[in-house]
Backbone bond lengths (Angstrom), bond angles and torsions (degrees), N, CA, C in turn:
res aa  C-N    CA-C-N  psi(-1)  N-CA   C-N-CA  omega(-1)  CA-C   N-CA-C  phi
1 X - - - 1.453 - - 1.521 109.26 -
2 X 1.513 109.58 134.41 1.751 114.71 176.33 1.327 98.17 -75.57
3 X 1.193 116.25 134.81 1.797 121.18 155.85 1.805 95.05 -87.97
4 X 1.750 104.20 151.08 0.997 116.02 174.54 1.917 119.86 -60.57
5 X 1.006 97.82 -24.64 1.820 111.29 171.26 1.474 114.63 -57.76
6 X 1.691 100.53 -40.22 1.636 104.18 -156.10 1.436 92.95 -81.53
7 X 1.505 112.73 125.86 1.411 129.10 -169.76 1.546 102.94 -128.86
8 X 1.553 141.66 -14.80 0.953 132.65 118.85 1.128 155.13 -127.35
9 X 1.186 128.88 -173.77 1.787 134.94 -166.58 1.435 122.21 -147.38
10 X 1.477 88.73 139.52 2.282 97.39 -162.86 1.546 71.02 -118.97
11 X 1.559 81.25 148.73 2.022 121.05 151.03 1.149 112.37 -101.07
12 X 1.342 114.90 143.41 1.257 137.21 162.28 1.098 141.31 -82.56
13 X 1.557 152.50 41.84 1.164 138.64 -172.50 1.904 149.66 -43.14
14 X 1.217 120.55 108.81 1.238 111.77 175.83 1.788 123.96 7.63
15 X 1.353 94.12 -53.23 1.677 109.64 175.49 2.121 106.72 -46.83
16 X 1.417 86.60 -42.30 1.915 92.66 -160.36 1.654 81.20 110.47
17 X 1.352 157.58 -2.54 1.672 116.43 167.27 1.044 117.83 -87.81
18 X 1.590 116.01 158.48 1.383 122.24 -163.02 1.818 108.72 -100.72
19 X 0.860 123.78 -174.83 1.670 113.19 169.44 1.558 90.62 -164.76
20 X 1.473 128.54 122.61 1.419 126.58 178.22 1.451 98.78 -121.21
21 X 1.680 98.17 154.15 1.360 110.37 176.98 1.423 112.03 -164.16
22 X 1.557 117.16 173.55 1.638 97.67 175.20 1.277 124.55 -70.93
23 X 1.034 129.25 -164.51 2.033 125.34 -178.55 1.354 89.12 -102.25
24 X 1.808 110.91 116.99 1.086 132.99 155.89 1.225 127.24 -109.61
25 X 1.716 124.76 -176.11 1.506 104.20 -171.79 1.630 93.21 -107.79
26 X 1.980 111.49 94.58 1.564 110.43 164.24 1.622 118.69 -59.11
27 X 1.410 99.77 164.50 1.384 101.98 165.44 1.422 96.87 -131.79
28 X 1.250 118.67 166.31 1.283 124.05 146.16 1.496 147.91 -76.83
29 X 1.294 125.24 92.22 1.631 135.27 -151.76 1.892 90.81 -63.82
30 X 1.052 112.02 143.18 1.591 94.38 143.41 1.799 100.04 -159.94
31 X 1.554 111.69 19.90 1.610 102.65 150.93 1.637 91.25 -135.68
32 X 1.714 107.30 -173.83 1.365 117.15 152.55 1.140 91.86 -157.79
33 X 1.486 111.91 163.73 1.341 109.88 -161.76 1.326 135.29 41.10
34 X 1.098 124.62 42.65 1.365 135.85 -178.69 1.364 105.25 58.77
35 X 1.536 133.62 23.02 1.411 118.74 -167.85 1.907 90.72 -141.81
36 X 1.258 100.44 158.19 1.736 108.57 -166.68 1.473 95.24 -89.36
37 X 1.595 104.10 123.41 0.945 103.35 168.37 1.554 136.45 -92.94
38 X 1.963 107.22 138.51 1.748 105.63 -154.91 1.359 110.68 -80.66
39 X 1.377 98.70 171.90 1.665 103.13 -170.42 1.557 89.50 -62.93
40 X 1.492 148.37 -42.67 1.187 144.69 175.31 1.577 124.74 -17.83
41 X 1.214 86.25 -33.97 1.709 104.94 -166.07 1.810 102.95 -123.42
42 X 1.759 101.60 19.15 1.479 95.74 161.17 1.862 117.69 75.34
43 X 1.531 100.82 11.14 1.061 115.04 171.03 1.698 136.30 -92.63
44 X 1.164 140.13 134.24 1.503 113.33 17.67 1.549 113.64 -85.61
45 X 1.300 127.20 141.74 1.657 125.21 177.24 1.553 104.20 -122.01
46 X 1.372 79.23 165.89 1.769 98.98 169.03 1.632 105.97 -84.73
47 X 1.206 105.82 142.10 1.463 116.74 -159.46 1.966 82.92 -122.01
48 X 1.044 136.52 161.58 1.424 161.76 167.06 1.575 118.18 -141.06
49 X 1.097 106.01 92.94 1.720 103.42 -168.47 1.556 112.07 -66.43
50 X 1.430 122.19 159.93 1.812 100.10 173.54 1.599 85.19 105.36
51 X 1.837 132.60 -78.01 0.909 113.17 -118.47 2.002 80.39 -130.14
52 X 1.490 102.23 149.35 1.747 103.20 -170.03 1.581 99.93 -47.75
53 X 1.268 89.94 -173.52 1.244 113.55 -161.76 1.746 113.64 -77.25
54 X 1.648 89.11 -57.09 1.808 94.42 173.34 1.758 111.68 -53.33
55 X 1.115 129.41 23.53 1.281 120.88 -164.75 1.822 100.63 -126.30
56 X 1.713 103.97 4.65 1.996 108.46 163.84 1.976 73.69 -136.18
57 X 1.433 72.97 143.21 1.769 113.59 166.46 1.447 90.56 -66.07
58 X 1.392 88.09 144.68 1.449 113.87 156.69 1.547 105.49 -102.73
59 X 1.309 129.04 164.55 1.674 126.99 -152.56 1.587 111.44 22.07
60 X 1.191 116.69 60.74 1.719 107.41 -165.34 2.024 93.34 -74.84
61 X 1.497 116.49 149.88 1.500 115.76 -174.26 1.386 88.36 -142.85
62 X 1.017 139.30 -19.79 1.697 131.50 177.88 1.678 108.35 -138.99
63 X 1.849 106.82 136.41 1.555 106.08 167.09 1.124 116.40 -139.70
64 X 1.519 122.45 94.20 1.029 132.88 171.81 1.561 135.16 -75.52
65 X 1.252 110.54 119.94 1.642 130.53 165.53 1.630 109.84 -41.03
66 X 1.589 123.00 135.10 1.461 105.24 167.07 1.539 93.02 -140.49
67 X 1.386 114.02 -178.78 1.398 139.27 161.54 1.502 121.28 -86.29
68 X 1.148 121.72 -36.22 1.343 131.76 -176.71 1.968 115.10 -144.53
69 X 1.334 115.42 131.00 1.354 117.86 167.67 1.704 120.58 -19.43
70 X 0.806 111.53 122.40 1.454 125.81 173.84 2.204 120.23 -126.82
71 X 1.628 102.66 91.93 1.482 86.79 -174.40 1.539 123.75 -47.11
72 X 1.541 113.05 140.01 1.601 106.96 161.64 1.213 132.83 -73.62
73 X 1.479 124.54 -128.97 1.369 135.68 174.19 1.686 101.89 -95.68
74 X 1.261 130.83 -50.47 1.553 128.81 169.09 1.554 112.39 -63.65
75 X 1.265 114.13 -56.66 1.231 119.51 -168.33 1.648 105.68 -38.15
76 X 1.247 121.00 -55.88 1.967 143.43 178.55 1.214 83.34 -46.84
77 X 1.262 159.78 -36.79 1.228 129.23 -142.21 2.076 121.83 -139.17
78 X 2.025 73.11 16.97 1.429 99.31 163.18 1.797 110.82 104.15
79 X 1.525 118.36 4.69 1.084 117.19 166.18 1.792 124.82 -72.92
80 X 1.178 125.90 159.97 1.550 139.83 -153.99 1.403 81.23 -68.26
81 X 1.313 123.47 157.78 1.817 131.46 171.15 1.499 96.45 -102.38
82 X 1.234 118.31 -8.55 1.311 123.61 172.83 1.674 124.84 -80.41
83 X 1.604 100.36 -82.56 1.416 132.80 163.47 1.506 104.87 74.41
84 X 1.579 103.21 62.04 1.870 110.42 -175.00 1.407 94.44 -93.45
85 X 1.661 136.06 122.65 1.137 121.51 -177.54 1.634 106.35 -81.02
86 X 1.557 129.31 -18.25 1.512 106.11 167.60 1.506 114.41 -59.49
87 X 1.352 116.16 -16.60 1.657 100.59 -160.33 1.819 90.89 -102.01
88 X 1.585 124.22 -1.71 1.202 120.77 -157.36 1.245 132.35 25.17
89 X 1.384 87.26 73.67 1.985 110.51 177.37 1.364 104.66 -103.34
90 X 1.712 100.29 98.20 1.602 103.58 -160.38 1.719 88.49 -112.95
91 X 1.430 108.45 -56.25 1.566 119.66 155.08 1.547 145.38 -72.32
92 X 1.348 133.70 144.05 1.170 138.27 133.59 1.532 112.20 -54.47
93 X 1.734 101.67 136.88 1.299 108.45 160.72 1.533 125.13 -66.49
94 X 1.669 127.25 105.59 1.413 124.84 -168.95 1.089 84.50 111.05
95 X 1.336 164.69 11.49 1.503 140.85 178.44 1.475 133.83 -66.79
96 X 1.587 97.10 -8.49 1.377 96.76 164.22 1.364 116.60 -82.89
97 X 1.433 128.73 -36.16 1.292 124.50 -171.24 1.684 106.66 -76.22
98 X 1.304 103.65 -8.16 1.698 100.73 179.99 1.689 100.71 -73.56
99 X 1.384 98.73 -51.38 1.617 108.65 -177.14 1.691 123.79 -42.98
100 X 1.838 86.06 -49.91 1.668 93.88 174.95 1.657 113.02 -58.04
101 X 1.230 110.29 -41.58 1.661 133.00 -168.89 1.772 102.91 -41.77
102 X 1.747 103.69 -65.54 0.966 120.98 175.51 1.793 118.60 -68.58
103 X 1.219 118.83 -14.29 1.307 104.98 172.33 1.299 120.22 -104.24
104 X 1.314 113.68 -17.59 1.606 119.20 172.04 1.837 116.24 -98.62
């Protein structure tokens, strides 16, 4: 059950990465193009329309409700906490130095 508070929600992937975003209305993809899509390609996933792609897990296995923002696995490494493709929130401001941060 959503509580009216919980304003966002992370995926979980098989891997352990997280992917957070606000609570939207997902669906579950499991073709495109009229064709089933393979676990290769991270299928079946939760799809979130509105917002890119890296922003639903591929193998998603957990979806948790929150109270407050929590970065994922993209988000750490300088992706939008948003990721609305009309507004093209592809970046964080500083996202390179987040990237370097995390790789060195």
């Amino acid at each position: 059950k959503i509580e009216e508070k919980q304003q966002q929600q992370q995926q979980q992937n098989d891997n352990g990465d997280s992917i957070s975003s606000t609570v939207q209305e997902p669906f579950l993809a499991i073709r495109y193009n009229g064709e089933l899509i393979s676990m290769d390609h991270g299928g079946p996933r939760l799809y979130i329309p509105n917002l890119y792609g890296w922003k639903s897990a591929k193998w998603a296995i957990r979806w948790r409700f929150m109270n407050q923002y929590k970065p994922g696995f993209w988000e750490k490494l300088g992706c939008h906490p948003r990721g609305r493709i009309l507004r093209e929130e592809r970046f964080q401001e500083g996202w390179i130095t987040m990237l370097w941060n995390t790789l060195t």
